[in-house]
C-alpha positions as CSV (number, residue, x, y, z in Angstrom):
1,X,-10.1,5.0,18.3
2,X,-10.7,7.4,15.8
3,X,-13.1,6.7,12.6
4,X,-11.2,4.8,9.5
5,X,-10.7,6.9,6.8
6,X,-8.5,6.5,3.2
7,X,-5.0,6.6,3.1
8,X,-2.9,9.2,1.4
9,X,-3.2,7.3,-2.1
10,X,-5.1,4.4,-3.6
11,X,-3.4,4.2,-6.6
12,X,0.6,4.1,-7.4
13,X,1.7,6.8,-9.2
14,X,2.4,7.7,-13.1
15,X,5.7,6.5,-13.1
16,X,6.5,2.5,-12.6
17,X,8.4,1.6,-9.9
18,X,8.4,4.6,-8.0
19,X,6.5,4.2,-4.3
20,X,3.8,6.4,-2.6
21,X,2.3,6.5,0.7
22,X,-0.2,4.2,1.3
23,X,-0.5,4.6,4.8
24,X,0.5,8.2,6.7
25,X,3.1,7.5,9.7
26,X,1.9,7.4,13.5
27,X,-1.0,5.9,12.8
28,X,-3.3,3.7,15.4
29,X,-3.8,1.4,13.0
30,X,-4.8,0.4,9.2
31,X,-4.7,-1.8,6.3
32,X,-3.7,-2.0,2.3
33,X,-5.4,-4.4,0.4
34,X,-4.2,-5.9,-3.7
35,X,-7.4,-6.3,-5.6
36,X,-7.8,-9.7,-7.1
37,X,-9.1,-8.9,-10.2
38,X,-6.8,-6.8,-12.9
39,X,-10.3,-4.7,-13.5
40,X,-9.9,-3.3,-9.7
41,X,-6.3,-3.1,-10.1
42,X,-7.0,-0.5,-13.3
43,X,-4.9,-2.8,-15.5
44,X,-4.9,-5.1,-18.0
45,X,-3.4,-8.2,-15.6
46,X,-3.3,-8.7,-12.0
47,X,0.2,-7.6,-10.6
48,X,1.7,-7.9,-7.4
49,X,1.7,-4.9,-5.2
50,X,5.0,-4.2,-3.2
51,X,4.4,-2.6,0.5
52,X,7.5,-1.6,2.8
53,X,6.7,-0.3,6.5
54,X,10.3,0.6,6.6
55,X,11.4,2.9,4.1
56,X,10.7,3.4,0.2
57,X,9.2,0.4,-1.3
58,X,10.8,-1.5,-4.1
59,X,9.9,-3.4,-6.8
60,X,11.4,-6.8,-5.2
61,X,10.5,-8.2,-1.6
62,X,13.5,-8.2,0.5
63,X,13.7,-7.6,4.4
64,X,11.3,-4.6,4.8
65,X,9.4,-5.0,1.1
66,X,6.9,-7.4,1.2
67,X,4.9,-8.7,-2.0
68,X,1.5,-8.9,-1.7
69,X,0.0,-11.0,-4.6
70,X,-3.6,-10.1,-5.7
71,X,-6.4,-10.8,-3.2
72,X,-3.6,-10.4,-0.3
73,X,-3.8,-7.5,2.3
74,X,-1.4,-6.1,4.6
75,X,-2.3,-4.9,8.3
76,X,-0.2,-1.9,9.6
77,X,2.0,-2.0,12.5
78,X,0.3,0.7,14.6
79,X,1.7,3.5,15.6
80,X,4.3,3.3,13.2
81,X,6.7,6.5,12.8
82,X,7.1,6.0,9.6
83,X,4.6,6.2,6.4
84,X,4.4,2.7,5.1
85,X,5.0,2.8,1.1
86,X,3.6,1.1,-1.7
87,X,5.0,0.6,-5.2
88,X,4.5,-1.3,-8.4
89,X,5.7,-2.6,-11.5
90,X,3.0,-0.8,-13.4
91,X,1.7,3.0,-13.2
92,X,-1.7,3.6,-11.7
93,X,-2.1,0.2,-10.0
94,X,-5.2,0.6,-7.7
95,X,-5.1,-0.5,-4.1
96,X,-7.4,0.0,-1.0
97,X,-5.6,1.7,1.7
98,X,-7.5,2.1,5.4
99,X,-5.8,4.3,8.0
100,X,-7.2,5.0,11.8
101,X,-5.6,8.1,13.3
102,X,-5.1,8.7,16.8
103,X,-8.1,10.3,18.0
């Protein structure tokens, strides 16, 4: 396996609501974590952090959007053909994002 190295983004973008990619597509394997504290989240209070493997995150966990509450991480499907999306409710949320490619 090849070494770990940051996804895409960290951060969501300027804009509420609208998803980036945490994690790039066809990867071997990876990880997104919420910070617990608001401080590491680069707001003012802790907010949820919405992850989809599937498609274009949303700001509410349905069938492929999954709500990851501060202090919660989310490990990757690998190999994955698609990028796997993160969004939130605020602009410039902070997240860690992991990624292995495939040698």
């Amino acid at each position: 396996m090849a070494t770990p190295q940051s996804g895409p983004n960290t951060q969501t973008g300027s804009s509420p609501g609208v998803s980036v990619i945490g994690i790039d597509p066809n990867m071997a394997g990876g990880y997104i974590v919420n910070p617990l504290a608001a401080a590491d989240q680069g707001l003012s209070t802790a907010e949820v952090l919405y992850v989809n493997q599937v498609t274009v995150a949303t700001l509410n966990a349905n069938t492929t959007t999954i709500a990851l509450q501060p202090g919660q991480s989310y490990t990757v499907i690998p190999f994955t053909t698609t990028p796997v999306t993160v969004s939130s409710a605020s602009a410039n949320h902070k997240f860690t994002a992991v990624e292995w490619p495939t040698a």
